[in-house]
C-alpha positions in Angstrom: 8.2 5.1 -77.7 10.8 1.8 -77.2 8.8 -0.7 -78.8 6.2 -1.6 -81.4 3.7 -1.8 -78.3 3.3 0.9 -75.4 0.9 -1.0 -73.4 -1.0 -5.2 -73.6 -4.5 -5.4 -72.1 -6.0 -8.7 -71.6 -10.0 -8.5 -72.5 -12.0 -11.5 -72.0 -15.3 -11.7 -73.9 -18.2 -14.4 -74.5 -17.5 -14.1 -78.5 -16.1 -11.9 -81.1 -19.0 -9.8 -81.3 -18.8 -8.6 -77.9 -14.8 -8.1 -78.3 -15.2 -6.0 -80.8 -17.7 -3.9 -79.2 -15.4 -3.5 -76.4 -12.3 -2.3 -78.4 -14.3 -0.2 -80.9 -16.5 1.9 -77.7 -14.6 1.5 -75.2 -10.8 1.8 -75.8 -10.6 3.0 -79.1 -12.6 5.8 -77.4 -10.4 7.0 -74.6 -8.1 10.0 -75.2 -4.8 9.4 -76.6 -5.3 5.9 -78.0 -4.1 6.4 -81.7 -3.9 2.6 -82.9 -5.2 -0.5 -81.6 -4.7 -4.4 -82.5 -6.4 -7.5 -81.4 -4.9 -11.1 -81.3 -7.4 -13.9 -80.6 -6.2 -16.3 -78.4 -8.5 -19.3 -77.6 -8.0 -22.0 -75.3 -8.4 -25.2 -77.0 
């Protein structure tokens, strides 16, 4: 590891609810993934 981050995904989702469904199911899930963190960006 070089960095605080190994990898950035960009998810777009139709509220908060569905984000977190998303990161909780699907890539909290996948092998390997040992820590996750969400910023919330909104366009204003």
């Amino acid at each position: 590891m070089f960095g605080l981050h190994d990898l950035f995904v960009k998810v777009e989702a139709e509220d908060e609810v569905e984000l977190t469904r998303c990161v909780v199911q699907e890539i909290r899930s996948i092998e390997g993934i040992a820590d996750t963190r969400t910023l919330i960006g909104a366009e204003i």
